[in-house]
Short mmCIF file of the C-alpha atoms (twelve columns), coordinates in Angstrom:
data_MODEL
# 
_entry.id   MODEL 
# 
loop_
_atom_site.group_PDB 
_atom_site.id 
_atom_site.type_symbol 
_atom_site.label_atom_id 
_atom_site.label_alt_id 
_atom_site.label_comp_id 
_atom_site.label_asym_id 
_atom_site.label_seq_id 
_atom_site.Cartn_x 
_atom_site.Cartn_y 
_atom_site.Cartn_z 
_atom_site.pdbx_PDB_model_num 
ATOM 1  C CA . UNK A 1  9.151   -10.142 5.764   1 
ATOM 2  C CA . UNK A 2  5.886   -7.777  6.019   1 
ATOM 3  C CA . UNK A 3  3.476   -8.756  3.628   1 
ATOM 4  C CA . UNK A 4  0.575   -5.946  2.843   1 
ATOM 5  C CA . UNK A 5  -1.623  -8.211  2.304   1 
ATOM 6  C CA . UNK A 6  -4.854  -5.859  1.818   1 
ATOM 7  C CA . UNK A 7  -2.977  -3.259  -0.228  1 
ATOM 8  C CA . UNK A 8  -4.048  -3.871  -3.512  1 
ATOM 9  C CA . UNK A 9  -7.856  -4.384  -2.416  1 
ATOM 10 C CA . UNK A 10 -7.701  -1.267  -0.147  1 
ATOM 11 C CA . UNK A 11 -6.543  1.051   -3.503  1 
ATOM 12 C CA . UNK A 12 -8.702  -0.510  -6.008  1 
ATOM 13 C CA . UNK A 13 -11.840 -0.333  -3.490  1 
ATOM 14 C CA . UNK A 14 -11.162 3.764   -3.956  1 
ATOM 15 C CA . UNK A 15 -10.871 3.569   -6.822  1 
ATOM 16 C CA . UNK A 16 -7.399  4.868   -7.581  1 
ATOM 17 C CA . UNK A 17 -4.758  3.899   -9.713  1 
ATOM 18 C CA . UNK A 18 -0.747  2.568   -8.860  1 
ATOM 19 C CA . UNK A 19 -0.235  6.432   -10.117 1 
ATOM 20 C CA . UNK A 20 -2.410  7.568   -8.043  1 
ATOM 21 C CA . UNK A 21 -1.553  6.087   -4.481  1 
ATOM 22 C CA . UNK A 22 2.138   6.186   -5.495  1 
ATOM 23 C CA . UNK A 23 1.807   10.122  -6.275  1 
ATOM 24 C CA . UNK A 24 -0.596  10.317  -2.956  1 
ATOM 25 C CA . UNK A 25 2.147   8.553   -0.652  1 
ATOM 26 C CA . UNK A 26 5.308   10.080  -2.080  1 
ATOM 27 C CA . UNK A 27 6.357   6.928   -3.265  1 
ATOM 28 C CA . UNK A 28 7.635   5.498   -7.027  1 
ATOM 29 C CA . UNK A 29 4.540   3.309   -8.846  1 
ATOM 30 C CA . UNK A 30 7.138   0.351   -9.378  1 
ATOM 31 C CA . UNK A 31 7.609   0.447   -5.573  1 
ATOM 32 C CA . UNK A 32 4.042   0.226   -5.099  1 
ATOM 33 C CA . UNK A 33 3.847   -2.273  -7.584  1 
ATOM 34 C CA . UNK A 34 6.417   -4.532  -5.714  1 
ATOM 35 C CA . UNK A 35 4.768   -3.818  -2.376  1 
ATOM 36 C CA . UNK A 36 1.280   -4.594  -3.607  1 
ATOM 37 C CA . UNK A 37 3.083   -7.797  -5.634  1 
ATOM 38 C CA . UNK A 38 5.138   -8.891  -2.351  1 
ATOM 39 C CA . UNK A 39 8.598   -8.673  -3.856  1 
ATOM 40 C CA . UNK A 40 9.571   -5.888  -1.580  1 
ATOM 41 C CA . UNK A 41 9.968   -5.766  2.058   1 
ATOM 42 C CA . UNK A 42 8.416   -1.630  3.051   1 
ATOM 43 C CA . UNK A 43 10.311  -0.190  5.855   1 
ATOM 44 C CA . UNK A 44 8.108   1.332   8.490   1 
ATOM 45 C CA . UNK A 45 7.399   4.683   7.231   1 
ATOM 46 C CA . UNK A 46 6.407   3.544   3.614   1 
ATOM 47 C CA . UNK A 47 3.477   1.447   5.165   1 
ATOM 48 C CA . UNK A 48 2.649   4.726   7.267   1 
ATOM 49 C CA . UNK A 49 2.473   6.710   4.108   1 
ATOM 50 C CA . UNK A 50 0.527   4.270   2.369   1 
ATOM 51 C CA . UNK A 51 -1.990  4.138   5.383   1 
ATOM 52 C CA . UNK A 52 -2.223  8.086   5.649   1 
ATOM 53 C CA . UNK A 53 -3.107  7.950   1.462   1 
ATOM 54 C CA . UNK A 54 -5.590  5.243   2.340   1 
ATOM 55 C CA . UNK A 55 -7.215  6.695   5.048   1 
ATOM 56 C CA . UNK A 56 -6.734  3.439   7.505   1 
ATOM 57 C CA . UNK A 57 -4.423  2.667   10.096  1 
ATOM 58 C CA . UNK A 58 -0.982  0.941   9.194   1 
ATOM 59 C CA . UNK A 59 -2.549  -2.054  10.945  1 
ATOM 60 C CA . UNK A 60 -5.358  -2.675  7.968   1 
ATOM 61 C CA . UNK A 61 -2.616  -3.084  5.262   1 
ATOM 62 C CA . UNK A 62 -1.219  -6.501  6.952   1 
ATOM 63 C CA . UNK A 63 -4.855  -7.658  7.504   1 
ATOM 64 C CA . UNK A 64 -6.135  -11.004 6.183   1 
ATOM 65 C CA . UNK A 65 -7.900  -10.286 2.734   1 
ATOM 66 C CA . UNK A 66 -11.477 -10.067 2.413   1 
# 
């Protein structure tokens, strides 16, 4: 299972809501909310759009935290 470990921290540090990223990535806020939670398991291109709406490679999601 892919964890996205740096998820959470990556949104918050811009300052932008569940709604917000969700709405930014094309994705649902309760997905989000799983992925950021680690009940969900993203497929490939969900942790691409999440990276393009952060502005950081897919890589930097599955980093360690900070």
């Amino acid at each position: 299972m892919v964890k996205l470990t740096r998820l959470r921290q990556l949104r918050e540090r811009r300052a932008l809501t569940q709604e917000e990223l969700a709405a930014k990535a094309g994705i649902t806020r309760t997905a989000l909310s799983r992925l950021e939670s680690g009940g969900a398991d993203p497929r490939p291109s969900t942790v691409r759009k999440l990276a393009g709406a952060l502005g950081v490679e897919p890589d930097a999601l599955m980093a360690a935290v900070e």
